[in-house]
C-alpha positions in Angstrom: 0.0 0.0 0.0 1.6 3.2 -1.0 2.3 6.2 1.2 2.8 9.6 -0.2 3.9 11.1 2.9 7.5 11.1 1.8 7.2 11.6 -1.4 5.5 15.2 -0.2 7.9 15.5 2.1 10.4 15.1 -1.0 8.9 18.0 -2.6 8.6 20.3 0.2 10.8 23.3 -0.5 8.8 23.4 -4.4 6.0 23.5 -2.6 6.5 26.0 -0.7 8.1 28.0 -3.1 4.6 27.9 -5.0 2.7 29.1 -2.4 5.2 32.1 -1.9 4.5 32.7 -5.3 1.4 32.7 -5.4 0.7 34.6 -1.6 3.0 37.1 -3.7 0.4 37.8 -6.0 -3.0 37.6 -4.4 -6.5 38.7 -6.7 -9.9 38.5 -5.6 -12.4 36.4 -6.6 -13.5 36.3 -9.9 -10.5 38.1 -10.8 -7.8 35.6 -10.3 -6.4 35.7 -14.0 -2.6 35.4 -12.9 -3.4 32.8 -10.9 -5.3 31.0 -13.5 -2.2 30.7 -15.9 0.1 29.8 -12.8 -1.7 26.9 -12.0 -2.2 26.0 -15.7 1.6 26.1 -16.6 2.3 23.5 -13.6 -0.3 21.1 -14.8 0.3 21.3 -18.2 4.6 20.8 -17.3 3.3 17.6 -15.6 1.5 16.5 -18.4 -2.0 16.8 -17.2 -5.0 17.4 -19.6 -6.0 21.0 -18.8 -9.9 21.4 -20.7 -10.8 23.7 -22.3 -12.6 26.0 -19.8 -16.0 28.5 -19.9 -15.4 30.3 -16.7 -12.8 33.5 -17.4 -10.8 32.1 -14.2 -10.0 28.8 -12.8 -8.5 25.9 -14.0 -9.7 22.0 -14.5 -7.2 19.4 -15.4 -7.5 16.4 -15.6 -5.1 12.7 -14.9 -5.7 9.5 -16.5 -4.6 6.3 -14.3 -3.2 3.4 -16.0 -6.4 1.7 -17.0 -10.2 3.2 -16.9 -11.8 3.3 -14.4 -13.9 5.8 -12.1 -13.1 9.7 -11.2 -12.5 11.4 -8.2 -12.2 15.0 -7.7 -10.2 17.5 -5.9 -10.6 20.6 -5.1 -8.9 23.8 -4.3 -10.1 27.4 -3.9 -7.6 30.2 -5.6 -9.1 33.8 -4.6 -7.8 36.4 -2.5 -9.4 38.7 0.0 -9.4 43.0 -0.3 -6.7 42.8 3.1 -4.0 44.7 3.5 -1.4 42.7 4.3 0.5 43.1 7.5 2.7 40.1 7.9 6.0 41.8 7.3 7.1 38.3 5.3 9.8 38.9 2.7 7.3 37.5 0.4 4.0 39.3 1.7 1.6 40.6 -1.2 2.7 43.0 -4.0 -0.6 43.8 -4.8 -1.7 47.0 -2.3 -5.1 46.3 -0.6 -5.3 42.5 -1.6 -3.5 39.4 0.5 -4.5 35.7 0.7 -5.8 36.1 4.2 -7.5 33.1 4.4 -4.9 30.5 3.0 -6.2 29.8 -0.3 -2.6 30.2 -1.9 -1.5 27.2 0.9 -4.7 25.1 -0.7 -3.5 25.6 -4.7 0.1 24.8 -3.7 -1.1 21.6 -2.0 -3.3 20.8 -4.7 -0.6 21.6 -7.8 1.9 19.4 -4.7 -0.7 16.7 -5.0 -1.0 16.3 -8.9 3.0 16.3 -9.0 3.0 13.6 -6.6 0.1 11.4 -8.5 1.4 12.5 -12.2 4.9 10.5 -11.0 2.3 7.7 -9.5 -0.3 7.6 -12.2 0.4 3.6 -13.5 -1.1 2.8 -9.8 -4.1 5.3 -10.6 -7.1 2.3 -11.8 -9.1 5.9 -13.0 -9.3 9.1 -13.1 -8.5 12.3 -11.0 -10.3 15.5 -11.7 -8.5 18.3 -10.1 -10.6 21.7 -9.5 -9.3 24.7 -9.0 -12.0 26.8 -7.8 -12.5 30.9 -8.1 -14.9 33.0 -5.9 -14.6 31.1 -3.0 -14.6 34.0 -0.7 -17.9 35.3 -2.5 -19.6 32.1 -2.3 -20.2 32.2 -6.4 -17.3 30.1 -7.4 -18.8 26.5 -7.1 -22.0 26.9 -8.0 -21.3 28.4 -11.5 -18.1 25.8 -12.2 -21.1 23.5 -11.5 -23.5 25.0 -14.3 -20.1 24.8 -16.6 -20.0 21.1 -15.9 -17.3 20.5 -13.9 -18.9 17.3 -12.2 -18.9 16.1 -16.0 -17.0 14.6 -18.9 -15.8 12.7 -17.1 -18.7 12.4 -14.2 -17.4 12.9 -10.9 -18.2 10.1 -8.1 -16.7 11.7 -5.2 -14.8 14.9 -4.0 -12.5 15.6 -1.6 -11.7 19.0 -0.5 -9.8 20.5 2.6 -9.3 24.0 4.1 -6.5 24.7 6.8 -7.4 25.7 10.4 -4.7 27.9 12.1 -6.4 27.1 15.1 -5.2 23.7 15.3 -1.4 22.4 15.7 0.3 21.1 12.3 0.0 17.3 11.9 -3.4 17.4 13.4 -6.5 16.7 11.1 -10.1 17.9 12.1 -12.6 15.6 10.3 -16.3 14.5 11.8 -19.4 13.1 9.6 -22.6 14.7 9.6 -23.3 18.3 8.8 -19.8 20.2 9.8 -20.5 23.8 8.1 -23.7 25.5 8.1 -26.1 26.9 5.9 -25.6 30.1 4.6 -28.3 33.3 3.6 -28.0 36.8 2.5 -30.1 39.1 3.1 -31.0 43.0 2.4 -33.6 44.8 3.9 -34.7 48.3 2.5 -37.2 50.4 4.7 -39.1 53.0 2.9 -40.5 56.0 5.0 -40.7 60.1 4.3 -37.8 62.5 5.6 -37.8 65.5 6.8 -36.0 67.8 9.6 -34.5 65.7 12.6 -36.0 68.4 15.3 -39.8 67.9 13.7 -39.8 64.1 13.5 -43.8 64.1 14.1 -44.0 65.0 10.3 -42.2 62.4 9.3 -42.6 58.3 8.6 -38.8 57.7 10.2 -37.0 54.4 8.8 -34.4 55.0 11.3 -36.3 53.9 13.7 -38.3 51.3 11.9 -35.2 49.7 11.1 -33.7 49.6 14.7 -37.1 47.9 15.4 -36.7 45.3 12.6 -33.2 44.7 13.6 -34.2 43.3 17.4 -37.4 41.6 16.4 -36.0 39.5 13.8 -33.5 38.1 17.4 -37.4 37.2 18.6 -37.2 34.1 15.4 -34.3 32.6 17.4 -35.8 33.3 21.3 -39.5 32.7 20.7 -39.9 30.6 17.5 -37.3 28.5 17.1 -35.8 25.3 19.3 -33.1 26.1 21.8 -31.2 23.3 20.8 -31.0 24.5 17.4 -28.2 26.8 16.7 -29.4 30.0 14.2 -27.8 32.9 13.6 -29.2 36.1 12.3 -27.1 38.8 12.1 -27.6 42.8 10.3 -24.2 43.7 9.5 -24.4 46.7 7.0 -26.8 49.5 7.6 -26.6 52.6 5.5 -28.8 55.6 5.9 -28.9 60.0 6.0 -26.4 61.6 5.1 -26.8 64.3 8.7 -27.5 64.1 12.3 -29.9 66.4 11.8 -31.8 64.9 9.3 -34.2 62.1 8.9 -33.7 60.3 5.9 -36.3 58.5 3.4 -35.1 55.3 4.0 -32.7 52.7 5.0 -30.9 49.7 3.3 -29.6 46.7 5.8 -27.7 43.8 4.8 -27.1 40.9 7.1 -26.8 37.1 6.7 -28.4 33.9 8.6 -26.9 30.7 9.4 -28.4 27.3 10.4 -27.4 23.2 10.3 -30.9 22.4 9.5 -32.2 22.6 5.8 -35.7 22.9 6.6 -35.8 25.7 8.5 -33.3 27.3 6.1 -36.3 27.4 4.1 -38.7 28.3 6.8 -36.5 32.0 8.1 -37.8 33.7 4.7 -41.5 33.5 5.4 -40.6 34.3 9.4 -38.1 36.8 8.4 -40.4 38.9 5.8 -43.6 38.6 8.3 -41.4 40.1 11.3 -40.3 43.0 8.5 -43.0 43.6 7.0 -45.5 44.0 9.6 -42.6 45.7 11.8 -42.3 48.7 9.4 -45.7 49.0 9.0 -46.2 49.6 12.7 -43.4 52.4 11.9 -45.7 53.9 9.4 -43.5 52.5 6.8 -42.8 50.2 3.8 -40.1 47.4 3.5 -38.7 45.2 0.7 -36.8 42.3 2.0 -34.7 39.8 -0.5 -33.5 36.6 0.9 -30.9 34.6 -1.1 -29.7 31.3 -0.5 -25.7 31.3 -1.0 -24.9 27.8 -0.2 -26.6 24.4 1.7 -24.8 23.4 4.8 -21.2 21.1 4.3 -22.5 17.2 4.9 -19.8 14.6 5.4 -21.5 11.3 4.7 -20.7 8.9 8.1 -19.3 5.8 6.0 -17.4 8.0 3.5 -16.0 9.7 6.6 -15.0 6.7 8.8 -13.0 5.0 5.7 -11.2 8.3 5.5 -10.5 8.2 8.9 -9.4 4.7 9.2 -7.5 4.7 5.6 -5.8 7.5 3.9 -6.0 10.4 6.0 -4.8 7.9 9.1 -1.8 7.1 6.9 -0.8 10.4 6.0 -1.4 12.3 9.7 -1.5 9.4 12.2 -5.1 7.6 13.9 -3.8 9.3 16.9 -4.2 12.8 15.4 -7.2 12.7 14.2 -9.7 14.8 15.7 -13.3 15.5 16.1 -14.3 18.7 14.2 -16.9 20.6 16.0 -19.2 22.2 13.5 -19.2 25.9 12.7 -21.6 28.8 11.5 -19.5 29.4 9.0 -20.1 28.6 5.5 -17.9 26.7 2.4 -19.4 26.6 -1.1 -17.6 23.3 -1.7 -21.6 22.3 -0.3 -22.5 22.8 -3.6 -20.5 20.1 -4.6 -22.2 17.7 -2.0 -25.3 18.8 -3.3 -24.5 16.6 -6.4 -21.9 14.7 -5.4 -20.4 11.9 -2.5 -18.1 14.4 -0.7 -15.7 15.1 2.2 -14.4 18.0 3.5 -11.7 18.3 6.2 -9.5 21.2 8.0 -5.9 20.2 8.5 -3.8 22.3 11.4 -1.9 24.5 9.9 -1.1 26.7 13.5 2.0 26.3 16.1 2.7 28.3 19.1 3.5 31.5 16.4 0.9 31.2 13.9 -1.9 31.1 15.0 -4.0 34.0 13.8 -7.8 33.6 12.9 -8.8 33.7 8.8 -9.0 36.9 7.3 -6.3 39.0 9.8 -3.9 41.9 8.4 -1.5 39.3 10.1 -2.7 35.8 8.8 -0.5 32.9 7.6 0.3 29.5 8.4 3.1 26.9 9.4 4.6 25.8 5.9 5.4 22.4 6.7 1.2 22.1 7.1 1.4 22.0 3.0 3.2 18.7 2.9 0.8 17.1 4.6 -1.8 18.5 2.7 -0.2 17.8 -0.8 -0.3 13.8 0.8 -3.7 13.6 2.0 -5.2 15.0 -1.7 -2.8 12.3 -2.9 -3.6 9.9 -0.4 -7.1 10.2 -1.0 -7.7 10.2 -4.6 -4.8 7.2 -4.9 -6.8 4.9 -2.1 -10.6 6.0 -3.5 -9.4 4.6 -6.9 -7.5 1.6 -5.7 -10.5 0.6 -3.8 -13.6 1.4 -6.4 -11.4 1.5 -9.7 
């Protein structure tokens, strides 16, 4: 059984040197047209199919095995976040106002680490890998339209793997539970509509200040009055915008906020609770409201067998049973859940902290522990060599 622990380990310094490459020159999402050909060169100096793509960034390549067989695919995210970087690394961002705060140049090293590693190994491959290198992330766009452009096709994909790093946990640790691990994830924007006027006479006007103040501490009555205390929802209004002078009432007000919850039916449910609580709110104001409720991404669901052979197989090879830990689920949100949506999938956090680095995800002052990429490069390898050995 084949171990690609030391064969990552092997290429540790070119791995590294991609990532500083590519934390060098960060883009945001939907932008990340450098990035795009970086990762394309690599593949293509492996000798990996790169296809002929829709989307104006990202990159899908793909490795043929030594006979046919099934695909697996794996996935990276490539955009930047508008950060201004304050690491003070000799190789911190060039580009003013943009840095990879959140580790997605770590997660396209790995991944280009990975198909290096499986490129060398590819007469033990009994199918295919897919490898997905994902834009937009960060905006929660990225997997949903690579989806509409077929990315789970020609060849179909049977199962993904992706990963994401976790400063908050110790290199050579790997966080990985089944169930749902990532939650739900809804925008929302909220415009109340009254009538201005002078901020001393506020008897002759409809005031959407206040309205909206209103709105903002009865939609908190969903999660204390109609909603089970055992299940965790979060609805938060972070953007408000509105006047333009203290002393002046304005015509309206626009709020933007977004709600988080581990249970799909009552993702569906907050609209219709969430527009009764607005509209009749702002009506009790005297005033009008529009509310618009998107649905960014389902929650991230790690199927319990899927999870336990990772466990007990490839990840244990590459990081050790022994450090292998329970992930406690987050409010946060990952579009790779669009992926599950259609797909078998897994998605784990590998450490990527020491005593040093360990700064949250998006900080002036993010990075991680190098050496965590080696052991990220393995487990894609691990996993997409094992998946095939044992379905292929």
């Amino acid at each position: 059984m084949k171990n690609f622990r030391e064969e990552a380990q092997a290429l540790g310094e070119e791995i590294i040197a991609m990532r500083r490459a590519l934390h060098e020159h960060p883009e945001i999402s939907s932008q990340e047209t450098w990035t795009t050909e970086f990762i394309a060169q690599e593949l293509r100096r492996l000798g990996l199919t790169v296809l002929p793509w829709q989307g104006e960034t990202g990159v899908v390549a793909l490795l043929h095995g030594k006979k046919e067989g099934p695909c697996i695919a794996l996935r990276a995210d490539i955009d930047a976040l508008p950060v201004q970087e304050k690491t003070g690394l000799p190789y911190a961002s060039k580009i003013p106002g943009v840095m990879h705060a959140c580790g997605h140049d770590a997660h396209t090293a790995s991944l280009l680490g990975a198909a290096r590693i499986l490129a060398e190994n590819r007469d033990s491959l009994n199918g295919t890998v897919k490898f997905i290198f994902q834009p937009a992330e960060e905006v929660s766009t990225g997997a949903a339209s690579m989806i509409s452009l077929g990315v789970l096709e020609n060849p179909t994909v049977e199962f993904i793997y992706g990963q994401h790093n976790q400063p908050e946990a110790p290199t050579g640790t790997l966080l990985l539970s089944s169930g749902p691990i990532m939650a739900c994830m809804g925008l929302t924007k909220i415009t109340v509509r009254g009538r201005g006027g002078h901020g001393g006479i506020p008897h002759e006007t409809r005031d959407p200040v206040v309205a909206a103040a209103a709105i903002i501490m009865s939609l908190q009555t969903i999660i204390s009055r109609e909603t089970d205390p055992f299940q965790p929802v979060v609805i938060t209004t972070g953007s408000i915008h509105a006047g333009t002078a203290g002393n002046v009432i304005p015509d309206s007000v626009e709020m933007q906020g977004t709600i988080r919850t581990f249970d799909l039916r009552l993702f569906d449910e907050l609209e219709d609770r969430m527009r009764r609580i607005i509209t009749d709110t702002a009506h009790a104001y005297r005033c009008e409201a529009e509310f618009t409720y998107v649905k960014s991404a389902p929650y991230v669901y790690n199927p319990e067998d899927l999870t336990e052979w990772l466990t007990s197989g490839p990840l244990a090879k590459v990081f050790g049973p022994q450090n292998i830990k329970p992930l406690r689920p987050k409010p946060g949100a990952e579009d790779f859940a669009h992926y599950q949506a259609k797909v078998p999938g897994v998605f784990a956090w590998y450490g990527s902290g020491n005593e040093t680095i360990n700064l949250p995800w998006h900080n002036p002052g993010f990075t991680v522990d190098e050496s965590s990429l080696i052991l990220a490069a393995a487990a894609y390898a691990q996993v997409a060599h094992d998946w095939l050995e044992k379905n292929g």
